[in-house]
N, C-alpha and C positions, 0 to 999 in steps of 0.2 A: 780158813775164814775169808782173804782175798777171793776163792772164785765162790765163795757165797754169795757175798756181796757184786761180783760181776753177773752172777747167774740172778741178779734179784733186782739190776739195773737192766740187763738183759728183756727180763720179765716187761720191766713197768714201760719199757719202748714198745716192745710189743702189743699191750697192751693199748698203750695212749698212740700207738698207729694206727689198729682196728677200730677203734670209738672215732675217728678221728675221721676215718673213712666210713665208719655207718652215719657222724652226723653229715657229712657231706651230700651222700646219697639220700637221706633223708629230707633235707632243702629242696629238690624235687618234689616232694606233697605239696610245696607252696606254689607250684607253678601250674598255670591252669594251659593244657596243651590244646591244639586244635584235632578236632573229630579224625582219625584214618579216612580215606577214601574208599569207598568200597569199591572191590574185585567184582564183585557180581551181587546183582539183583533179585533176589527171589525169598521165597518163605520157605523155609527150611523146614524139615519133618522133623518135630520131636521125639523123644521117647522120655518119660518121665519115671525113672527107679526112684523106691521108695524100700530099704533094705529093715524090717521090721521083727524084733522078735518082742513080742509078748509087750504089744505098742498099743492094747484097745482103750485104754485113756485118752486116746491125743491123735491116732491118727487119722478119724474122721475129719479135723480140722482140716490136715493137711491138704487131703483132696480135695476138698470141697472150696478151698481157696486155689488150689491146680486149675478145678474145674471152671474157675471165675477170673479166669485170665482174659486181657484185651486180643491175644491172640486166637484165631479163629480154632474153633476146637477139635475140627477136620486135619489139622495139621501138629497133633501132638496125641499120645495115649499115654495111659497113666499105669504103672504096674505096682505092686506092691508084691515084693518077696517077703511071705511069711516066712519065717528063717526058725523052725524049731518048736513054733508056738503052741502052746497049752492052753491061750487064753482065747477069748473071740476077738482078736486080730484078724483074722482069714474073712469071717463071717461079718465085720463092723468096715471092713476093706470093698469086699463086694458090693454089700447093700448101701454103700456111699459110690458104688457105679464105678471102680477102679477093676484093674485087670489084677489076677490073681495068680503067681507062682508058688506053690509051697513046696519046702525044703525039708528035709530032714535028715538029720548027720547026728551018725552017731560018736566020732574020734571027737574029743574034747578043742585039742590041735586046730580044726577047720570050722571050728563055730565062733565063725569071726566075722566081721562087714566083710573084710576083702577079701573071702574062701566065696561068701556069700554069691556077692558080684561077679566075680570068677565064673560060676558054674552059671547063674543068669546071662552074663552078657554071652560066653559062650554059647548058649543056648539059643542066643540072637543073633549072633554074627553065623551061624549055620540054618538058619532060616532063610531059605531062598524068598520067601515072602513080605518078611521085612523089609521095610524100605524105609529105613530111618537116616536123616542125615547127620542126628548128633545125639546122644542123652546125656540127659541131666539127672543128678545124685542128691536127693534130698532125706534127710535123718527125719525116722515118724515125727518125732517130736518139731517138727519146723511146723509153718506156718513163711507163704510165700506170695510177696506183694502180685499184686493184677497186671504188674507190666517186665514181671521177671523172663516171657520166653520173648515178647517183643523186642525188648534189649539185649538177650544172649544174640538175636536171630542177628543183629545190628552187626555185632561180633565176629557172626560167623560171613556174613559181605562183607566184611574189613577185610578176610582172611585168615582170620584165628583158628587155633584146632582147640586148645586148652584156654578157656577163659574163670576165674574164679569170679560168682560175686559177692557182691556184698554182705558178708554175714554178720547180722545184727542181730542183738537178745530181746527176747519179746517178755522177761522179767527180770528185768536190769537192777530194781529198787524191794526186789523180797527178802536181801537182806544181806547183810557185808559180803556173803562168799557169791552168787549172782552178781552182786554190783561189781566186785574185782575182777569177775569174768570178763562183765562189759567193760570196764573203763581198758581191760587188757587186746580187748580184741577192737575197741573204737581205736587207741593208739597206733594196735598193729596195722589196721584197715587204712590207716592216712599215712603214717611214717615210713611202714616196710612196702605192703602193697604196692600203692598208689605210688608212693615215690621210685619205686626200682618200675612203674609200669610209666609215668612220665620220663624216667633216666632211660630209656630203652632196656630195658635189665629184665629180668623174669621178676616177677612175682609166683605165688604159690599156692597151688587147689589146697583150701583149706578145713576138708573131713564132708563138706556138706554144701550146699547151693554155686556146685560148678556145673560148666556144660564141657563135656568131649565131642568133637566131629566124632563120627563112625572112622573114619579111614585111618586117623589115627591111634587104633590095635588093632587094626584088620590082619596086619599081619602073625600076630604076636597073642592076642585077644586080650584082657582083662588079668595080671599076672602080677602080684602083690603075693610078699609072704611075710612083714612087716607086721608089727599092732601098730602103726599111722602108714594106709596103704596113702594115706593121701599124700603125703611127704616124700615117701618111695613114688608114685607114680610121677609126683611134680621131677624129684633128682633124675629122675630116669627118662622124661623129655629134654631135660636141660644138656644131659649126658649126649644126645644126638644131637645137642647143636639149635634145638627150638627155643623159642621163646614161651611163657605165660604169658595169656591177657588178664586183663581186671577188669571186671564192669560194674563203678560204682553205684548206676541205677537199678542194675540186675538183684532187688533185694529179698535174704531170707532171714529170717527172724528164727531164732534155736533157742531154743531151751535150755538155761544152766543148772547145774545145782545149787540147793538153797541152804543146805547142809554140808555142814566142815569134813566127814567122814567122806560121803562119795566124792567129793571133790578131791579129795588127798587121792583118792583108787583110780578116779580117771586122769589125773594129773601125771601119776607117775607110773600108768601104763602111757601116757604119752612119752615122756624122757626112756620109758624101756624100749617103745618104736623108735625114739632118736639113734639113742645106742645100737640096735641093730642096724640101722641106716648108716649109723656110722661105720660100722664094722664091715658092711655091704658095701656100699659105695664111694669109700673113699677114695680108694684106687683107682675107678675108674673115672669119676670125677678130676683128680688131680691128671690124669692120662687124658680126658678129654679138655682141658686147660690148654695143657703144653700142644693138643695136635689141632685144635680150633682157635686158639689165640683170638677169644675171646674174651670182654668180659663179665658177659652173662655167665660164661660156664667157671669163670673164676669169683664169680660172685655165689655162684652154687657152689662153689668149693666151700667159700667164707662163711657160708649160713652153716656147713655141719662144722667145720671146725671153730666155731661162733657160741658154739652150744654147749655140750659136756667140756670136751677138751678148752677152753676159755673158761669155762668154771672150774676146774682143776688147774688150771693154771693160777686162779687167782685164789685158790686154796692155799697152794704153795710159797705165790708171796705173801699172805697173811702167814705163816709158820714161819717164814723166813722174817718178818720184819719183827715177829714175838720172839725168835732167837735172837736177831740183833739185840731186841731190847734186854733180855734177861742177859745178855754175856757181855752188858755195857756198852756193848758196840752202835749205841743208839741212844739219845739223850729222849725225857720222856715229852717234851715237845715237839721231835720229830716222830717216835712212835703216835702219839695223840694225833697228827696232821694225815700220818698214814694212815691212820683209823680212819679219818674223818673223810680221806680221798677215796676211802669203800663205802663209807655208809650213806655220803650224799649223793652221787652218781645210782646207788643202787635202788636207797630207801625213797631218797627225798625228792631226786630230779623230776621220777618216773609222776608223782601226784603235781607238778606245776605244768609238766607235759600235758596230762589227761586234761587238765583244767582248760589248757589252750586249744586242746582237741575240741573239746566241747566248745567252746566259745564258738569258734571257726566254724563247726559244722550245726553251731546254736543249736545244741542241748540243753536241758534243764541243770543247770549245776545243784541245786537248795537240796533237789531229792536225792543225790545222788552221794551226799555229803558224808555219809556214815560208810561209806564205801569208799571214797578219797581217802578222808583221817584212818582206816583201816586197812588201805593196799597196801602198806608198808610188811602186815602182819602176811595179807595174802601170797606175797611178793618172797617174801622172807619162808614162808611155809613153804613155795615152791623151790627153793634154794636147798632146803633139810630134805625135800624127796628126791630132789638129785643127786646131796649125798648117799641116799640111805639106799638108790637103784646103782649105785655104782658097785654096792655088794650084796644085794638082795636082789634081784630082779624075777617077779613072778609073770612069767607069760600066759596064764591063761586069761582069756576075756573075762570082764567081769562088766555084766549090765548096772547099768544106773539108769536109775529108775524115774521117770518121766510121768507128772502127772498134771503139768500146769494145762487147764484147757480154755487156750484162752485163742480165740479167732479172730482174723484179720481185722476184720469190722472194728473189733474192740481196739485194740493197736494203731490202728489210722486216728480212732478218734483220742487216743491218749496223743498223740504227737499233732493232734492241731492245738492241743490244750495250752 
């Protein structure tokens, strides 16, 4: 019972070290930094992937807001990989004036975004014709503000290779599983983002509205075998020693799920891309720590082992403080305080946060409200698919399905409302 209790005092330093060190890093979203200087001056050539299977709901929008960019349109093309499609995706791709690759696989295995982009980008980086100086990754389902390649290009004269931007939801208020989406990714967007991109620290390409320089996989190409290539690509720059940028004006608007169901299936194919990333990259992650002393790449350490392994960990001291209790070794005012030091940090903190997010970044709180009183629910559901992929885990893709069609225009004018 002694090294229980050591191993459960052990825990809880652990623990109140890392929260202690994210709120630190955190405090950097409040600080407003001065612009990089730019390296050099010029407009940069886009290339615009749009990775789509069986996307003819939605991704007419997409382009057609590509196409209505302030940047000149001489200096970006727009491609759309149809990746498998049965639908008129190919056909609703073209006739909205975008470029057309189609794919077709048959292994189950490689019908994924990042097999997708693989076999595209290669396809590009062996084109003597090409002359792109950077592409950008947008999901059919977005919808992408008129000053999103203006502000990457900002980016790419700072220096940047890897910049993520701003990924906003464009149906935040269709109903509690949407709204937890958003309040989750406004959070992430100010507290992790933004503050590890003001603390010098990476930030993280996050699935949708990034931009790559070309030169950064010239060597290597487009090489993800992950379900979140986006998370493997970001460890795997940090791994060399690079930074992430973030460009808060660089805005895309995605589409969530509105239903409880797809959301549990895309959720916890995200936590089974975690676990393979953890499984992948730990090693080298922890090996590039000790030979780059820095701590960017100690701070990519901290985000995987941040994640499953810190939820297992705090599994362990909940069974350890419900053994103290049941073998008396715990009075039921200390077990109740223990409880209360999981449920408020976990349930309670995260909804006074979002509230202050919103204030800060003057969102509408009133609509969003049924979505607050309910992230606890949303929050707490993502907790039960982290247990349940620690001993299930299904890898094949599984599409969700995308039908909001709802275009920029409409979205500019809900946010001057």
């Amino acid at each position: 019972m002694q090294f229980l209790y050591f191993l459960q005092q052990a825990l809880v330093w652990l623990i109140t070290v890392y929260w202690i060190y994210q709120l630190v890093i955190s405090l950097f979203a409040l600080v407003k930094i001065k612009d990089k200087p730019y390296i050099v001056d010029k407009k940069h050539k886009f290339l615009a992937i749009i990775p789509a299977h069986n996307e003819e709901a939605v991704v007419g929008n997409l382009i057609t807001s590509l196409q209505d960019q302030t940047y000149d349109s001489k200096d970006y093309d727009i491609y759309v990989i149809a990746d498998n499609c049965t639908d008129k995706t190919e056909q609703i791709a073209r006739e909205s004036g975008a470029n057309v690759f189609v794919r077709t696989e048959t292994d189950p295995a490689k019908k994924t975004k990042g097999a997708a982009l693989q076999v595209f980008l290669n396809k590009i980086l062996n084109d003597p014709k090409a002359d792109y100086d950077a592409f950008c990754i947008f999901d059919a389902d977005n919808v992408v503000d008129k000053h999103f390649f203006t502000e990457m290009n900002k980016h790419l004269c700072q220096g940047e290779e890897v910049v993520q931007g701003y990924r906003d939801i464009k149906n935040p208020d269709d109903s509690w599983v949407s709204a937890g989406y958003a309040i989750f990714y406004w959070t992430m967007n100010r507290f992790y983002h933004l503050a590890r991109y003001n603390a010098g620290l990476s930030p993280l390409i996050n699935g949708t509205g990034f931009m790559v320089k070309m030169s950064a996989i010239k060597d290597e190409g487009w090489k993800t075998k992950t379900l979140t290539e986006d998370i493997e690509f970001s460890l795997k720059t940090i791994i060399k020693g690079k930074k992430l940028g973030w460009a808060t004006t660089a805005i895309v608007y995605d589409e969530q799920p509105v239903k409880f169901k797809p959301s549990w299936s895309q959720r916890a194919r995200w936590t089974i891309g975690h676990i393979q990333c953890l499984a992948e990259y730990t090693k080298p992650l922890t090996r590039s720590t000790f030979e780059n002393k820095t701590l960017t790449n100690f701070d990519g350490l901290l985000y995987m082992l941040g994640s499953i392994p810190m939820f297992v960990i705090t599994i362990l001291l909940l069974l350890l403080n419900a053994v103290f209790y049941l073998t008396k070794g715990m009075s039921t005012a200390d077990f109740t305080l223990n409880i209360l030091k999981f449920i408020i940090p976990t349930f309670i903190l995260p909804i006074f946060t979002a509230i202050f997010v919103m204030i800060i970044d003057k969102r509408p709180i009133k609509k969003m409200m049924k979505g607050l009183i309910l992230y606890p629910l949303f929050l707490g559901s993502w907790l039960l698919i982290n247990f349940k992929c620690l001993f299930k885990r299904e890898t094949t893709w599984e599409k969700i399905e995308h039908v909001r069609k709802v275009d920029i225009n409409t979205i500019n004018k809900d946010d001057k409302k």
